[in-house]
TILO-944730 format. One record per residue (C-alpha): x, z, y. Coordinates in steps of 0.001 Angstrom, whole numbers, plus 500000, padded with zeros to 6 digits. Each point is the difference from the previous one (the first is absolute). Layout:
N
XZY
...
***
This chain:
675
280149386230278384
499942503674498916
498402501856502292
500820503851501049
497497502458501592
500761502805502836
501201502560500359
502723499939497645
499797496334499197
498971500555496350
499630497013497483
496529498974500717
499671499716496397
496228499155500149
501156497115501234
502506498600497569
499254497145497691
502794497697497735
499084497347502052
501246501666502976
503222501209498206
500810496345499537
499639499185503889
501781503033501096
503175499395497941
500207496819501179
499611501040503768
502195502933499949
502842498303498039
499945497041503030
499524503416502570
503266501343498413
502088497011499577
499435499345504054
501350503185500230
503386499518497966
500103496644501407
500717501297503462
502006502426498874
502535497539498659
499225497810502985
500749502757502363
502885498339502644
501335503508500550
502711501455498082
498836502493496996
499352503632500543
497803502629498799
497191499812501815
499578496114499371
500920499643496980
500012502986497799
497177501831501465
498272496665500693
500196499065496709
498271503258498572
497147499948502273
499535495803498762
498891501239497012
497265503177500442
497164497584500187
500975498145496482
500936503293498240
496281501443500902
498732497062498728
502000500794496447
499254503601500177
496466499091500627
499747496875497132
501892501260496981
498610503992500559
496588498316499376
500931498077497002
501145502782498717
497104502089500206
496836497849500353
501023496829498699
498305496994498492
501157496088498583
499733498677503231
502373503114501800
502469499384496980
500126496461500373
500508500098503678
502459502233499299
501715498136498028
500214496810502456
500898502324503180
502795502031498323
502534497048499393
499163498636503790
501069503767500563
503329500110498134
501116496371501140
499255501262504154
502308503132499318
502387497440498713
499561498088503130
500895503037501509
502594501583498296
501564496267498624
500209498636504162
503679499912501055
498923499701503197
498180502704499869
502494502624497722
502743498601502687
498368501799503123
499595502937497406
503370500034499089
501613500419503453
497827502639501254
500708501724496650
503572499195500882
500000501824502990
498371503149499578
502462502369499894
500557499209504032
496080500146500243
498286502939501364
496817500689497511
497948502621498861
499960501042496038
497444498465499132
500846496469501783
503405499910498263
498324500659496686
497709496989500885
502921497855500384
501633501238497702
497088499212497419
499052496850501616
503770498581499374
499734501082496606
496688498671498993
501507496761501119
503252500183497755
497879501635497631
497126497107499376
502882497074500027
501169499762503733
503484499191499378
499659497923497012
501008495965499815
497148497520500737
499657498937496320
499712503736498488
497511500626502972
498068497679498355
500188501621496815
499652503532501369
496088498763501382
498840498055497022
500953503860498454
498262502066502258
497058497367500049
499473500422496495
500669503746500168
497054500289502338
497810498287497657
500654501608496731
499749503244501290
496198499124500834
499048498189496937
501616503367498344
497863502505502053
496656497834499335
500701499647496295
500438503447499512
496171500948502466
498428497238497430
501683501937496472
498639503236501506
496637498528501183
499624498148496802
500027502741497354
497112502593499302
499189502382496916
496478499956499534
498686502953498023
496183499908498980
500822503171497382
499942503434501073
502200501422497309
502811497610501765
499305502164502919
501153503777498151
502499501219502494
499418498675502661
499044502321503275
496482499478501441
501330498470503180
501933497406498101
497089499190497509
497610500019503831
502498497319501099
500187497588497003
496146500141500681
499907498744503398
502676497349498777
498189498799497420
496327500046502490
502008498115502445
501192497019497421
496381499833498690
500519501301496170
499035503074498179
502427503044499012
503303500646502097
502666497981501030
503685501254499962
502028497669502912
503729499998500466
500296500968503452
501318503193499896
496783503066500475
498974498075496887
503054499319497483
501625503288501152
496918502279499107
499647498273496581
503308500151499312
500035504074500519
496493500349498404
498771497852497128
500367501210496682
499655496759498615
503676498862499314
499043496565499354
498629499011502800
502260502244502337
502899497581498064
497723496847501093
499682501194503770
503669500565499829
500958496912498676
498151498185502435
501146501576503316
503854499522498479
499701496605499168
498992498655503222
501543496562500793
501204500110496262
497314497973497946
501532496608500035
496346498878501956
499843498388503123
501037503476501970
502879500169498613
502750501681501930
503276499879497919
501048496572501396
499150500895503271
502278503563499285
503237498193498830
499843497075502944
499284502665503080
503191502224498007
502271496859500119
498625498394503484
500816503252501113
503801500223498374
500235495843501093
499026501376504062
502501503189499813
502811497497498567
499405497490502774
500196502871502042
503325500481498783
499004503193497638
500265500449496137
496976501432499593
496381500626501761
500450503580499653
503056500415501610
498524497633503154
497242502248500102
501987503190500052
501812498768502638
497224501544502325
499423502708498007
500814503812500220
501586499587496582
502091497069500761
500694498631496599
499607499565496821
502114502278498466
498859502693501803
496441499461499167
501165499823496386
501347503268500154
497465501640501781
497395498835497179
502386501045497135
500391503487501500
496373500787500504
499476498375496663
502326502211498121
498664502851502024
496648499291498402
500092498388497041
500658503251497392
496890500944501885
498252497957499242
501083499328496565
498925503564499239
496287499404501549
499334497241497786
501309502284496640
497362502261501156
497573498168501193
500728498142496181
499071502940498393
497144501085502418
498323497184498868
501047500392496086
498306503471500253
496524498398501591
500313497913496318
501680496972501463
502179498485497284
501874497134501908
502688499469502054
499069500716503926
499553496377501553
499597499381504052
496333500164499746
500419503098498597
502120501642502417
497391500873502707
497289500730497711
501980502856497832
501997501032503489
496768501167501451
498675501661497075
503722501533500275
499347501187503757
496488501014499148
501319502605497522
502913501336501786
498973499884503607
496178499634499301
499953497454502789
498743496472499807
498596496807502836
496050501780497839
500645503377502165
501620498720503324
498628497228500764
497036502077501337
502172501626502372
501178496350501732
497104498521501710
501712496923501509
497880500434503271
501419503723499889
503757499081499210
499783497553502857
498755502596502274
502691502450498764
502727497359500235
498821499377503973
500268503465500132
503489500214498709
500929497377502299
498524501759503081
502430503146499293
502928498342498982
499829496928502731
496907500512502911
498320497559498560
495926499255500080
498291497198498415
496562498835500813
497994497759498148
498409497423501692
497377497603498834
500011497730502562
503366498244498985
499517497091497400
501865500474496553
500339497107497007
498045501781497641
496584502690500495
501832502420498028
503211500059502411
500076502633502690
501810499678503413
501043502950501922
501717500648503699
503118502276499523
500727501815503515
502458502863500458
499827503634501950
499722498364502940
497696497039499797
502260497412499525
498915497696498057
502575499279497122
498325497704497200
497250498421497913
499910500807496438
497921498302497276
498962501820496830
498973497985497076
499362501997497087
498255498543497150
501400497432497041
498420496098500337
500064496800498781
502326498386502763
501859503059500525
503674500148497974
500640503398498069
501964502973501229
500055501271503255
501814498682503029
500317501413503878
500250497055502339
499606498381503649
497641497404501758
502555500977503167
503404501349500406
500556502113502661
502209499341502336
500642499669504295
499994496566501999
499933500299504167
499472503597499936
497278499977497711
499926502092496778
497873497743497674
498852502353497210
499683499212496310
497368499433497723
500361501597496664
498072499191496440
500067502421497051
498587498722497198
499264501553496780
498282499361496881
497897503649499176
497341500471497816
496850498599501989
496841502902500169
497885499697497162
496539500328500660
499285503748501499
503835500835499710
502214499275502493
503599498976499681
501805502714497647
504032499225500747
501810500768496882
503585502543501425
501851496433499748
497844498620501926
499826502567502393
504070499816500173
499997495956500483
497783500463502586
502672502263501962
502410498046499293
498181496729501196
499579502140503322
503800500597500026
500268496684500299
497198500023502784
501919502587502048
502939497908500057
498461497282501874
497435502090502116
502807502245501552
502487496651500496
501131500411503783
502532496338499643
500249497529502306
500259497168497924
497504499155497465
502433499011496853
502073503627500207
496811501828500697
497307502157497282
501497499155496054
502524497489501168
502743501935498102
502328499184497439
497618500124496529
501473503197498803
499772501911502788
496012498857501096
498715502357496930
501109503271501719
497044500141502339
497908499550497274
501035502185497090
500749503178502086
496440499578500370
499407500959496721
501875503337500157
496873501749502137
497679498817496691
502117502726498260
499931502593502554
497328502843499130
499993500420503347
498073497190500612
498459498820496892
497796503048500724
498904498351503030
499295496846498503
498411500672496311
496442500849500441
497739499516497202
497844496969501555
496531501848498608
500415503637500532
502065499955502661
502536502546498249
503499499652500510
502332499351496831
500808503182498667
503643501088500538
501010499677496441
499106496575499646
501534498880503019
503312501779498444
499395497903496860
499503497211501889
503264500531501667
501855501019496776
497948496506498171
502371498089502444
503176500233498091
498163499718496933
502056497433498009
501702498904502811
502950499142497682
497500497133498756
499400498991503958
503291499685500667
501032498122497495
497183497561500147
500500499543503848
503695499660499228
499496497152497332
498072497997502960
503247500325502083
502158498761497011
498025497016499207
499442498997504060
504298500280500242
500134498130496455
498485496777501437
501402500118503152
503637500722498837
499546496480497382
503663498608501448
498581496552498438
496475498294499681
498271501574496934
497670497798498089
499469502090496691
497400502384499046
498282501856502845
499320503247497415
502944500061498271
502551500110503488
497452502597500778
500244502055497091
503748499909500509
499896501215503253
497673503127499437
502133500766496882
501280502946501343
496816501693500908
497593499151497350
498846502836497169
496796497995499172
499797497919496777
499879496225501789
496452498439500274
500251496398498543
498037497284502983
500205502506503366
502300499403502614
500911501736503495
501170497187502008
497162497875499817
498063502341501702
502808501886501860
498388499001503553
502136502167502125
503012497781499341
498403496482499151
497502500739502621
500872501992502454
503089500926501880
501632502683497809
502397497623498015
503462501651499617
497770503216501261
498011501654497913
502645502746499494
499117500978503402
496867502235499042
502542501857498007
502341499683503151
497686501283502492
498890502909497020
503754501226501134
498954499788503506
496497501268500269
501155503341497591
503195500612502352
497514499650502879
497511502130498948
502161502288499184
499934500650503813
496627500049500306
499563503149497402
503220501860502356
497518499895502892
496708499810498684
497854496860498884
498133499875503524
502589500866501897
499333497653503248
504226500267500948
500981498233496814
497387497517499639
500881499180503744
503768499572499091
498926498080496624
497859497928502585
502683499244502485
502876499156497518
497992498090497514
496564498930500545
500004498822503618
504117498010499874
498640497650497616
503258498104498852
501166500324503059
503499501445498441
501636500208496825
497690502156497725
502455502634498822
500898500894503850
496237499988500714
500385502650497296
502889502144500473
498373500396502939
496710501361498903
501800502478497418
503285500209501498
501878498829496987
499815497579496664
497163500440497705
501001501288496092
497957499110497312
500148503669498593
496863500817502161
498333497599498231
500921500545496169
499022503847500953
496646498877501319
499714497681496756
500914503145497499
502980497630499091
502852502125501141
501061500974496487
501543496677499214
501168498886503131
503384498667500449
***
């Protein structure tokens, strides 16, 4: 069994093996099936307490187990972990079934849901039933016995694909490398960057410098090279991920998880998967959605139309004479930002010391919230590189553990993700506190430097620690309403107002201190660095915005869709391309936060939550950015209810009205156009 050391009953991850994953699944999914077993068994009539409440506490031990399984395949993975995975996740999706599919079961459900409005119950315990009810209609409750049937052979297959997805797109990334053994391919590159492709290229045994595609790697190559060929060949290959007709293929996999998921909303009684999504969202349809993207897209696209004339003839008088491609974008755009700002990732990156920007961030923390972290090097962690800490507030009390894990690997995915090896949440008295993961993928130390954070960097990191904050200040009582258990749209709030602070002179002057002289960043680079952030922010937008349209493209298909995966998405980012169309690159084959991960039907919500975190703010900047009073109420109203109540009252009560997206087209330098 997995085995959990004191005090706060941390993963004992020194301990772990995938032999011992196999055996615990098995024993915990017999532990919790007991446990539902009496609960249907139970002679006494249904109520709250034993059958509701029961029913949420059945399942803490198996949802650890997940929490503590899939985290790890996700970030220190191997064949083994991914074929494990790939036996324990269907077991997973047909015992939900067993759940959620037992009449018995939904029955008891059903009549305490029945009689609630005669029961007497706190908030948060009517929002459990009221969820609990509505995960069971939701995941096929009420349906017939035959279309039951249907509904898990769906889901079964849903679980699986989504896997096979995931660890097709780690083995595209893993599998390509640009191996350089002239230095003239080098010209433009930045010391650091050349310093890295170095210790690449020393670690895979060859001569010269190797160019990855996790993302310190492509992204710096991208900005720097001069060489347009091979910045086109590095581009080509991180866009064409799960496109190459080879054995990693992802456009099957694309167009059956699209129409399994269309097949499970119909069953559900639903024309499409976006609209049973939105259900439980704070945009509630479609149409809305829709809108929302089409009015932040016509608010930015003359914007960004004009940056790429310019940026066009930036390059034509540098002696460029071809059209701009995507490769070229970043490249040109940071020559662009060099001249007019004279700021580039060459001058700041100094200044951001990740060991510094982590101190500064605890700092931050401390003022805002009252809260300390320790590190402590006694707790085991899954990798030598991971750090654990002990979070405690003002008082002592001890409120979290949270894991730091910095540094791109082999098993790790790409991006960077906040999660939890424990939810918190309250069982006979007891406040069980969470353990929270950040992981990243920075640029490791090379050699005598340490880690140089480029300002993006340096902002995902706050933002990751958004995320943090929203579990490490939970104060629930039940562990599926508590920390990021929100609807999707809402859950980036915590982490994008995060951000705002990494624009905040204020601040930055706190944090940016040149890691070898000690100097701070001189004032008028830290005003260029805040000016750099709108800098072609019409081309942001509408990038981010053509994500949205293609993730509500394939879930709005009203019938299966077995044609070209490029060509429906071409159609569907119509609207928001500029670029001339590169021939054998594709999104969706790669597009993990929807194939993937849980942000299908969602990935308007960063733009969503852009509306919230810039109305928020705003409140922030009345009072002052430390100001203890509003991070308290910002605290109390947000971070520690969890989705404990509908998001936009959790709101209104925080800000004492409706956000309006004007705060954030002013903050974006996009007022001009807006509607």
């Amino acid at each position: 069994m997995i085995t959990f050391i004191s005090p706060y009953q941390a993963v004992a991850f020194n301990k772990i093996s995938n032999s011992i994953f196999r055996s615990a699944f098995s024993g915990i999914l017999n532990e919790t099936r007991e446990k539902i077993e009496k609960i249907i068994s139970n002679p006494s009539g249904p109520d709250f307490d034993n059958t509701i409440e029961a029913l949420e506490h059945s399942l803490t031990n198996l949802k650890r187990f997940e929490l503590i399984f899939f985290n790890i395949n996700a970030a220190e993975t191997n064949k083994e972990l991914q074929q494990l995975a790939q036996e324990i996740s269907p077991q997973l999706s047909s015992f939900y079934n067993d759940i959620t599919l037992n009449e018995a079961l939904f029955n008891k459900v059903k009549t305490v849901y029945d009689r609630r409005h005669g029961l007497s119950l706190s908030v948060e315990a009517r929002k459990l039933l009221e969820e609990t009810y509505e995960g069971f209609i939701r995941n096929g409750a009420s349906l017939d016995s035959e279309t039951k049937k249907e509904f898990r052979e769906v889901t079964r297959e849903l679980s699986l694909l989504s896997l096979k997805f995931e660890e097709n797109l780690l083995d595209e990334t893993n599998a390509f490398q640009l191996h350089l053994t002239r230095e003239e391919d080098l010209a433009g590159l930045p010391d650091f960057v050349i310093e890295a492709a170095a210790i690449e290229a020393r670690d895979r045994n060859l001569p010269g410098w190797v160019f990855t595609l996790k993302m310190p790697s492509y992204t710096a190559f991208m900005k720097y090279a001069d060489n347009r060929k091979l910045r086109e060949r590095l581009y080509r290959a991180y866009n064409s991920r799960g496109f190459q007709n080879n054995k990693r293929d992802n456009q099957e996999l694309v167009k059956r998880i699209a129409n399994l998921r269309l097949k499970k909303a119909n069953l559900l009684g639903y024309d499409t998967y976006a609209r049973y999504v939105l259900e439980k969202r704070m945009a509630e349809t479609p149409e809305r959605v829709n809108t929302f993207l089409n009015e932040l897209l016509q608010a930015s696209k003359l914007f960004a139309l004009k940056e790429y004339a310019e940026l066009q003839q930036f390059a034509r008088n540098l002696g460029a004479d071809f059209e701009l491609q995507r490769w070229d974008w970043p490249y040109f755009a940071e020559k662009l930002k060099k001249e007019r700002l004279n700021i580039n990732d060459e001058l700041t990156k100094p200044y951001f010391r990740l060991e510094k920007v982590e101190k500064s961030i605890f700092d931050l923390v401390y003022k805002l919230y009252g809260l300390r972290f320790i590190l402590k090097n006694d707790l085991p962690v899954y990798h030598p590189e991971v750090k654990a800490y002990e979070v405690i507030d003002e008082s002592g009390r001890f409120m979290a553990v949270l894991y730091l894990d910095y540094f791109p690997r082999e098993g790790k995915q790409g991006g960077a993700w906040m999660t939890n090896y424990l939810e918190q949440y309250r069982k006979d008295s007891e406040d069980i506190r969470p353990h929270v993961s950040l992981v990243f993928n920075f640029t490791k130390p090379a050699g005598a430097k340490p880690s140089l954070l480029t300002y993006e960097e340096f902002r995902t990191f706050l933002h990751e620690f958004g995320h943090a904050l929203h579990s490490i200040l939970s104060e629930c009582t039940y562990w599926s309403l508590s920390g990021t258990s929100v609807y999707r749209d809402f859950v980036e709030l915590p982490s994008q107002i995060m951000e705002n602070w990494g624009e905040e002179k204020e601040w930055l002057s706190e944090v940016a201190i040149h890691y070898e002289t000690g100097e701070k960043m001189p004032d008028d680079m830290i005003d260029k660095l805040i000016k750099s952030r709108n800098f072609h922010n019409g081309y942001a937008f509408v990038r981010q915005l053509s994500f949205g349209l293609n993730d509500m493209a394939w879930h709005s298909i009203t019938k299966p869709y077995e044609g070209s995966v490029i060509e429906f998405e071409r159609k569907a980012v119509k609207p928001a391309e500029y670029f001339p169309v590169v021939d054998g690159c594709c999104v969706s084959t790669a597009f993990h936060h929807i194939f993937g991960g849980g942000y299908a039907a969602g990935y308007y919500g960063y733009k969503w939550a852009e509306v919230l975190d810039a109305d928020a703010f705003e409140l922030f900047k009345k009072h002052g950015i430390f100001n203890r009073k509003t991070a308290l109420l910002f605290r109390e109203h947000i971070l520690s209810r969890g989705g404990t109540e509908h998001p936009m009252e959790l709101y209104k009560r925080f800000r004492g009205r409706e956000p309006s997206v004007r705060a954030l087209l002013e903050r974006s330098g996009l007022i001009n156009n807006a509607l």
